[in-house]
C-alpha positions as CSV (number, residue, x, y, z in Angstrom):
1,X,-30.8,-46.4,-26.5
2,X,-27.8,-45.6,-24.2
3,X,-29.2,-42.0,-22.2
4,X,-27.3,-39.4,-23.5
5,X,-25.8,-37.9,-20.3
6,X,-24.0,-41.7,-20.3
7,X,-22.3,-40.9,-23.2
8,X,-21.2,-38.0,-23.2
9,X,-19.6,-38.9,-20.0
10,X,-18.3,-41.4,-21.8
11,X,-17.2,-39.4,-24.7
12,X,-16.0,-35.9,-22.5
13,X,-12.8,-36.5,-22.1
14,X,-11.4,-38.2,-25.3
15,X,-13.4,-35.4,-27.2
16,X,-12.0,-32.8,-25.7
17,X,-8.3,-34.1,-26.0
18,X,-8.9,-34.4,-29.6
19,X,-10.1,-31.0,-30.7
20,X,-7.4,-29.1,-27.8
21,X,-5.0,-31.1,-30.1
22,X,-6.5,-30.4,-33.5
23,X,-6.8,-26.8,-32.5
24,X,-3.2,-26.6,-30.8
25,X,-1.8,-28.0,-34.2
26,X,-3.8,-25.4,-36.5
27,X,-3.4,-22.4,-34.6
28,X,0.3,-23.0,-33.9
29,X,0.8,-23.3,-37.5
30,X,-1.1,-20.3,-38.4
31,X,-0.5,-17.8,-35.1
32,X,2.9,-19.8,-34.1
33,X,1.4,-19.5,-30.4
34,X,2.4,-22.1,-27.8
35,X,0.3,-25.3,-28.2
36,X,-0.2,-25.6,-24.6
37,X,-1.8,-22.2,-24.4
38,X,-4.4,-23.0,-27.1
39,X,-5.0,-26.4,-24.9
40,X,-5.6,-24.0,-22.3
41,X,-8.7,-22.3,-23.9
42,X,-10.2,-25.0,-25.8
43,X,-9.9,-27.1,-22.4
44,X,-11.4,-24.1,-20.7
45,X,-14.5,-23.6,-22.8
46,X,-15.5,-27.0,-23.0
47,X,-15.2,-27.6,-19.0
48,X,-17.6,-24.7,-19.3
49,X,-20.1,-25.7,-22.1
50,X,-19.9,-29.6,-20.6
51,X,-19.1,-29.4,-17.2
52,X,-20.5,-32.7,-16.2
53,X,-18.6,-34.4,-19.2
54,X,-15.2,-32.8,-18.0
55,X,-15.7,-33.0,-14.2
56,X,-12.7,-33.9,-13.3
57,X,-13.5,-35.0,-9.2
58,X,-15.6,-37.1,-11.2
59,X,-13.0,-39.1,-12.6
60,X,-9.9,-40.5,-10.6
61,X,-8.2,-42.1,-13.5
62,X,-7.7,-39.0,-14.7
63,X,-6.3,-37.3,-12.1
64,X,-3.8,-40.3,-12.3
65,X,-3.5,-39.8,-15.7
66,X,-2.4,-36.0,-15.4
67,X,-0.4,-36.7,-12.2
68,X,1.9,-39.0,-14.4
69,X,1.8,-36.5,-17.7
70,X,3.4,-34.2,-15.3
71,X,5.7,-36.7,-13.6
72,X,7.1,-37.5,-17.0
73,X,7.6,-33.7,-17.5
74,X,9.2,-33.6,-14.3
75,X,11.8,-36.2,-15.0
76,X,12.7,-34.7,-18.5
77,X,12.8,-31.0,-16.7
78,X,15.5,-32.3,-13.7
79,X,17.5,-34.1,-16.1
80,X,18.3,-31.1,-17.9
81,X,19.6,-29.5,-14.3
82,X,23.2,-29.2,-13.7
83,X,24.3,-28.8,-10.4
84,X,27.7,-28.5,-11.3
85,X,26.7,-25.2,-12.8
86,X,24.9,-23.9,-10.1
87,X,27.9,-24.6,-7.6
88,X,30.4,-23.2,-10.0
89,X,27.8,-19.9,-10.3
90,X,26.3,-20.0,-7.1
91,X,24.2,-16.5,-7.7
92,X,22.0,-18.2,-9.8
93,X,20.7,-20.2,-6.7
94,X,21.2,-17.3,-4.9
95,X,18.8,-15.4,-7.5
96,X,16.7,-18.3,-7.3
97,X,16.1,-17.9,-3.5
98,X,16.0,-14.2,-3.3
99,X,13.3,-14.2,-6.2
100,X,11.4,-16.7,-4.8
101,X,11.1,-14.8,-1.0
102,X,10.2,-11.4,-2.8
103,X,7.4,-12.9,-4.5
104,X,5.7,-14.5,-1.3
105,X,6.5,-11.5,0.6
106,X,4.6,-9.5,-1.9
107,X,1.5,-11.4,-2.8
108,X,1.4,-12.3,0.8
109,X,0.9,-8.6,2.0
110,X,-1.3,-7.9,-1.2
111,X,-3.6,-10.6,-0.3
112,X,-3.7,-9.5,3.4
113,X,-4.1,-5.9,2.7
114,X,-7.3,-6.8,0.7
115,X,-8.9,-8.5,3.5
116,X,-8.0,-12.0,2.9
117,X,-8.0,-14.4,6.0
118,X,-4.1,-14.9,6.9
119,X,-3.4,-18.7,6.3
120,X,-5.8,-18.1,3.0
121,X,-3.2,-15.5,2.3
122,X,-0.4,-17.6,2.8
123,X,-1.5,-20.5,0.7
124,X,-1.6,-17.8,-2.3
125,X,1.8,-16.7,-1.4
126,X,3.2,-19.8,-1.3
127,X,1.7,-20.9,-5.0
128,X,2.6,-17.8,-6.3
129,X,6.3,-18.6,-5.7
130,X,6.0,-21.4,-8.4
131,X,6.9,-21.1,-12.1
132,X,5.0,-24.3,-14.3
133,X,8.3,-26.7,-15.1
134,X,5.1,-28.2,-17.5
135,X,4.6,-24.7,-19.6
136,X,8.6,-23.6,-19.2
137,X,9.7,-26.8,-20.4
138,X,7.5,-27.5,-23.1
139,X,8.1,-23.9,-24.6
140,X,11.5,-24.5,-24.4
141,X,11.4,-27.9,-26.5
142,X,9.2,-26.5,-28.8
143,X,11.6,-23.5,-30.0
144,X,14.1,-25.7,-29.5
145,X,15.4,-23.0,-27.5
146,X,19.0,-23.0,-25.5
147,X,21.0,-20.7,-24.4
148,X,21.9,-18.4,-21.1
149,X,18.5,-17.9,-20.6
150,X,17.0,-20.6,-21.2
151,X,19.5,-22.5,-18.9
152,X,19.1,-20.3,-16.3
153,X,15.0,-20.3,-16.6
154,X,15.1,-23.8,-16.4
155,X,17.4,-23.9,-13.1
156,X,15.3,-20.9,-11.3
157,X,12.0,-22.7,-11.9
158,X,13.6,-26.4,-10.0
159,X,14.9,-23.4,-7.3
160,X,11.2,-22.4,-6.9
161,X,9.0,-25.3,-7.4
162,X,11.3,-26.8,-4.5
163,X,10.7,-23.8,-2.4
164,X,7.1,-23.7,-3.4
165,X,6.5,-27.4,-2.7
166,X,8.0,-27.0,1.4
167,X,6.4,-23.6,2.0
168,X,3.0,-25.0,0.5
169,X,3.4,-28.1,2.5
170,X,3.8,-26.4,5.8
171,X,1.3,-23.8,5.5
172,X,-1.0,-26.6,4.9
173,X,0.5,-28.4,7.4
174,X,-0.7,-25.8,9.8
175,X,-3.7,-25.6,8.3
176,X,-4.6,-29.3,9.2
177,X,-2.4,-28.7,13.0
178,X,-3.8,-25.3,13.7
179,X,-6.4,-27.1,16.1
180,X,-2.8,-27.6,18.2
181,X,-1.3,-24.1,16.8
182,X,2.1,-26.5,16.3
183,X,4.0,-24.6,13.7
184,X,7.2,-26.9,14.4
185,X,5.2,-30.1,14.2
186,X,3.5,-28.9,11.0
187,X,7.6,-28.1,9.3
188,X,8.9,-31.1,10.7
189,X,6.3,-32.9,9.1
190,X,6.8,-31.2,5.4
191,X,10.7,-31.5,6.0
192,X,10.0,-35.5,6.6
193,X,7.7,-35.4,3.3
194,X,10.4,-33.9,0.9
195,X,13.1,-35.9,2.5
196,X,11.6,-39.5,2.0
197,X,10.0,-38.0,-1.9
198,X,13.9,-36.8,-2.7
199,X,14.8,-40.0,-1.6
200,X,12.7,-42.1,-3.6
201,X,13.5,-40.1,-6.7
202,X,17.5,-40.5,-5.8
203,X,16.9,-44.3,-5.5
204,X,15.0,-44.5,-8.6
205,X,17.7,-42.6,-10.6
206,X,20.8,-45.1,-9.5
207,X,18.2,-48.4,-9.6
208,X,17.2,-47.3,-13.5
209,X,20.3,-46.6,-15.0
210,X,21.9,-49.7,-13.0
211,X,20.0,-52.2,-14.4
212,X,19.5,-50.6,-17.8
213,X,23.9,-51.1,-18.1
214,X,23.1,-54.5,-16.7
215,X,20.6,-55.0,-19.7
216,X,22.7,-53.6,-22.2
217,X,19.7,-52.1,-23.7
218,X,20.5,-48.3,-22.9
219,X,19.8,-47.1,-26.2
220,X,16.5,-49.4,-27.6
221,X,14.6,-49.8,-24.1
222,X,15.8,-46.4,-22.0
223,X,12.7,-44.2,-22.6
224,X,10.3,-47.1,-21.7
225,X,12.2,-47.9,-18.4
226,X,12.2,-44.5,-17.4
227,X,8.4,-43.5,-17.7
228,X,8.4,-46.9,-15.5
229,X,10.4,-45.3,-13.3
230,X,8.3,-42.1,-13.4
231,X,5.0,-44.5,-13.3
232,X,5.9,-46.4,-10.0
233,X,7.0,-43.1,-8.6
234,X,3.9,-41.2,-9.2
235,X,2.0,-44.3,-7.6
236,X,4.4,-44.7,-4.9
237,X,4.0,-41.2,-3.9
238,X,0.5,-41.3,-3.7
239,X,0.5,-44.4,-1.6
240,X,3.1,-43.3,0.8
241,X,1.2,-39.4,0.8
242,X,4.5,-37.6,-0.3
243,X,5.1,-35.2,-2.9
244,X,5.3,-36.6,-6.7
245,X,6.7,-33.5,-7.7
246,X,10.1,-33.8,-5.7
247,X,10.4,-37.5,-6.2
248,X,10.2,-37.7,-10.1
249,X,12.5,-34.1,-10.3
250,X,15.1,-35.7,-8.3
251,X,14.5,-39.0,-10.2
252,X,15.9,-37.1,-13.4
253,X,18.5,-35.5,-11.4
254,X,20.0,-38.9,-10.3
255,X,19.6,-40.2,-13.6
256,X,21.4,-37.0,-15.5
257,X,24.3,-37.7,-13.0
258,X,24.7,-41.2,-13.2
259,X,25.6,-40.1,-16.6
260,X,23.1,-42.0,-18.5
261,X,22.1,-40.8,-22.4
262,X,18.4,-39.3,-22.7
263,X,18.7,-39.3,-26.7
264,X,16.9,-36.4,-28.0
265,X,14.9,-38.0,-30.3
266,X,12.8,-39.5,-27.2
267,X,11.8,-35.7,-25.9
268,X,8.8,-35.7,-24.5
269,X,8.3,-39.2,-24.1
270,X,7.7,-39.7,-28.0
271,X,3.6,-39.8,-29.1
272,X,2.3,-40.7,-25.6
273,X,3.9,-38.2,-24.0
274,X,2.4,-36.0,-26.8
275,X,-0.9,-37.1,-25.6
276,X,-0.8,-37.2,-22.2
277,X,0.8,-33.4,-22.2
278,X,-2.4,-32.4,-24.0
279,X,-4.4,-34.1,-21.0
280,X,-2.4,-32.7,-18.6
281,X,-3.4,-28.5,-20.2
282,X,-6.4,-29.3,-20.7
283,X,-7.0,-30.8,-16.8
284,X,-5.5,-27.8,-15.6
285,X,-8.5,-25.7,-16.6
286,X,-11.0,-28.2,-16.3
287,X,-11.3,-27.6,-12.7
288,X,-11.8,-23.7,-13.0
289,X,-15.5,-22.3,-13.1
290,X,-16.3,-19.1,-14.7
291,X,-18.2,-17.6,-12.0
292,X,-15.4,-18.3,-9.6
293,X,-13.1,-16.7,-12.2
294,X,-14.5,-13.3,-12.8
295,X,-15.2,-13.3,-8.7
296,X,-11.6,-13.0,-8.0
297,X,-10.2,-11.1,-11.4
298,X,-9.7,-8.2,-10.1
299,X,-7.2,-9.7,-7.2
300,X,-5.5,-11.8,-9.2
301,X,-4.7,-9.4,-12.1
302,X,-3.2,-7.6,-9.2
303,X,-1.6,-10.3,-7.9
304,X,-0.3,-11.6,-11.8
305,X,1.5,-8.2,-12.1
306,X,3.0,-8.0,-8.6
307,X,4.1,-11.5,-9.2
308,X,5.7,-10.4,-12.5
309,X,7.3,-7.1,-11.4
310,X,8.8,-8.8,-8.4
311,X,10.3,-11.7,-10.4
312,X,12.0,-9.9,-13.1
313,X,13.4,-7.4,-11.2
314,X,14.6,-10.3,-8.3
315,X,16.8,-11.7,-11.5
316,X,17.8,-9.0,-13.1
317,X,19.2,-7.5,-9.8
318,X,21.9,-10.5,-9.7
319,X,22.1,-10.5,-13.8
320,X,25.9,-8.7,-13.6
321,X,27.2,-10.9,-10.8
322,X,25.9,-14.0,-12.4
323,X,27.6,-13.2,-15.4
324,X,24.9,-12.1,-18.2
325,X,23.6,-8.6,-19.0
326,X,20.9,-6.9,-17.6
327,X,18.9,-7.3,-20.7
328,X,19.6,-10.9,-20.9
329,X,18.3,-10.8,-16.4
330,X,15.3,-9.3,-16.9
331,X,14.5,-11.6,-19.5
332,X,14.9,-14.4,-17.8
333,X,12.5,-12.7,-14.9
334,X,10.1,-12.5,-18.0
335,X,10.2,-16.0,-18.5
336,X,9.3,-17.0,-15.5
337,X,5.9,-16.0,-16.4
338,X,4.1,-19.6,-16.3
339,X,2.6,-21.4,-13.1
340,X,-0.8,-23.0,-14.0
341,X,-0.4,-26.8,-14.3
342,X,2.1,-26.8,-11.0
343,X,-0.5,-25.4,-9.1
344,X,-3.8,-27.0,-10.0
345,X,-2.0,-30.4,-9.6
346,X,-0.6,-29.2,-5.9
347,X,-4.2,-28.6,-5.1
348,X,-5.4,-31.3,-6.3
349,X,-3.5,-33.6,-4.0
350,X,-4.7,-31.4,-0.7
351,X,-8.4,-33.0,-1.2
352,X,-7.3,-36.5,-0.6
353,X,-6.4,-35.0,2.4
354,X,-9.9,-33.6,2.5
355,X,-9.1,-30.2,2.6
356,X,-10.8,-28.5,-0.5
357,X,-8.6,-24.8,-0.8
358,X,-9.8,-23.7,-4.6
359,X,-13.0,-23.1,-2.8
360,X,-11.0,-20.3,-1.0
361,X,-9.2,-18.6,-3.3
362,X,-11.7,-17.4,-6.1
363,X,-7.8,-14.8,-6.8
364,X,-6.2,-17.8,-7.7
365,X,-8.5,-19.6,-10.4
366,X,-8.1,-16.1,-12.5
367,X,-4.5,-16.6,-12.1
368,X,-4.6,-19.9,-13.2
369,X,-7.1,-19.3,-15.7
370,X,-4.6,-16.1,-17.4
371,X,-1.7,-17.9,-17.0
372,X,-2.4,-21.4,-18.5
373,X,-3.1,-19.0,-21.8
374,X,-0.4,-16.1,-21.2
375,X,2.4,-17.4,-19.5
376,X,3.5,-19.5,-22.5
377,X,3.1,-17.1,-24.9
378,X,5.3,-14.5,-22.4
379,X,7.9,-17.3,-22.0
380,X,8.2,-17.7,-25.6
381,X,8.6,-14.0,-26.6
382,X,11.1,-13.6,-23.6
383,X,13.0,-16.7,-25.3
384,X,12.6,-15.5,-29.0
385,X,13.9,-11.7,-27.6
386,X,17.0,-13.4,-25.9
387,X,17.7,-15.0,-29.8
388,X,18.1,-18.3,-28.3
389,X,15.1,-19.9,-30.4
390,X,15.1,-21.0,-34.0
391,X,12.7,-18.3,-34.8
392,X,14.3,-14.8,-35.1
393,X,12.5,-11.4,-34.0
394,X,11.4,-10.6,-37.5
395,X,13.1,-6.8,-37.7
């Protein structure tokens, strides 16, 4: 007989992708919550009840396997960016920026102010700058949402994962530097990181489109050549140690402007996208431990709401020079609420780097813990409120 600690190793992880889908299904049906939040808890409480079946260090694949869920979500999320819009608006960018230093700025001091260690404190900053394009994006296509706000949530949240990426990047940077206390060498060294991954993502989004016109095949063989795209970019990334994040949001840039057709009916990748989204939630828990939770609550309930206040009223500030009311600003603020999946997969990558930061920032698992759950659900509402879903505010 097979021992059963064997099998349910075996067995974790295509268990629990089943019932987070099962339950995401029911309850959105009966509730009309976000899937991705019901992923969230049913991935939660099963990392808890199993942990060895769920561990996720235990398993590389995967970690491969949510790195690419989210690089496909990353190409879908930058092709639906528009630069043209943000350089005939410019405030939005300017929003984007201004929202993005208020909120490190304030969780920084927050953190410091409690005690916390000052690069600790700006590793949380720098994370907290982030809004999930995973949890924005899939909210979005799942009220079929569009819109003012829901354009503008979706430019804001490239503005800040950008930011978020080269400020987390050189704060780590220092970290691993601070033997030499080089603060240039560690920016120069981020700056040369994004560079090449925005570059890779920019050749990938002429190459596709090139030889999909050369092929003829745009509209039967598109969506497989770009998840190959998004496949050898994710890889590719990894090899050359630069950020998969950049390269597959640019890679959907470039391809959006090299005015190739994403057809609708292949959002999300079709079914395996479905699946590997589900994955990709329930990952994003799996590495949380209760204890570690409830240890930093209180902090990170603090930080959640400084992190909220801070972002709404950064956006609704430049709502009347960007052209929308203030209602319409502080909603998109709102809907900024998500950040979980962004930032467990940015950690993630620092411990091939063997630098193991959850471990120091018990704050940041409740964070990521409340948000995986809330955020959607505050993203949605802010969505519905703004009318710009098929589901009207029931009067």
């Amino acid at each position: 007989m097979p021992d059963i600690q064997v099998i349910m190793a075996d067995l974790g992880w295509p268990f629990a992708i089943a019932l987070a889908w099962l339950s995401g299904e029911f309850l959105h049906r009966w509730t009309k919550l976000p899937r991705i939040s019901v992923y969230g808890i049913v991935g939660f409480l099963l990392a808890q009840a199993f942990p060895a079946a769920l561990s996720s260090g235990a398993s590389s694949t995967v970690t491969t396997l949510a790195n690419l869920a989210f690089g496909l979500i990353l190409f879908e999320f930058g092709y639906r960016i528009n630069l043209r819009w943000l350089r005939i608006n410019p405030w939005i960018a300017v929003s984007g920026l201004a929202e993005s230093a208020a909120t490190f700025a304030a969780v920084y001091f927050i953190a410091y102010l409690t005690g916390m260690p000052s690069l600790t404190s700006l590793l949380l900053a720098s994370l907290a700058m982030s809004t999930s394009p995973a949890g924005v994006l899939r909210v979005i296509n799942e009220q079929n949402s569009s819109g003012q706000v829901t354009e503008r949530v979706l430019h804001l949240v490239a503005i800040n994962c950008v930011l978020a990426v080269f400020v987390f990047k050189v704060v780590v940077g220092f970290w691993v530097f601070q033997t030499s206390g080089s603060l240039p060498q560690a920016i120069s060294h981020s700056l040369i990181e994004l560079v090449v991954s925005a570059v890779m993502g920019a050749l990938m989004g002429f190459v596709v489109p090139a030889l999909l016109r050369r092929l003829g095949a745009l509209a039967q063989d598109g969506t497989v050549a770009f998840a190959l795209g998004v496949v050898l970019l994710v890889a590719g990334a990894g090899a050359f140690d630069v950020s998969p994040v950049l390269a597959t949001l640019t890679f959907g840039l470039a391809a959006r402007h090299s005015r190739v057709a994403f057809s609708r009916t292949e959002r999300n990748f079709g079914g395996i996208g479905e699946l590997l989204t589900v994955l990709l939630f329930v990952f994003a828990v799996s590495t949380l431990e209760w204890e570690r939770v409830v240890d930093g609550a209180g902090l990170g309930i603090v930080l959640l709401l400084a992190r909220f206040l801070v972002k709404t009223a950064s956006v609704a500030a430049f709502a009347k020079v960007g052209g929308i009311s203030w209602r319409k600003g502080v909603l998109t603020g709102v809907a900024l609420a998500p950040m979980s999946v962004f930032v467990t997969l940015l950690l993630e990558q620092t411990k091939y780097m063997g630098i193991v930061l959850v471990d120091e920032l018990a704050a940041l698992a409740a964070m990521t813990l409340l948000l995986e759950v809330v955020g959607p659900i505050v993203t949605q509402r802010a969505l519905i409120w703004a009318n710009e879903t098929q589901i009207k505010e029931e009067k």
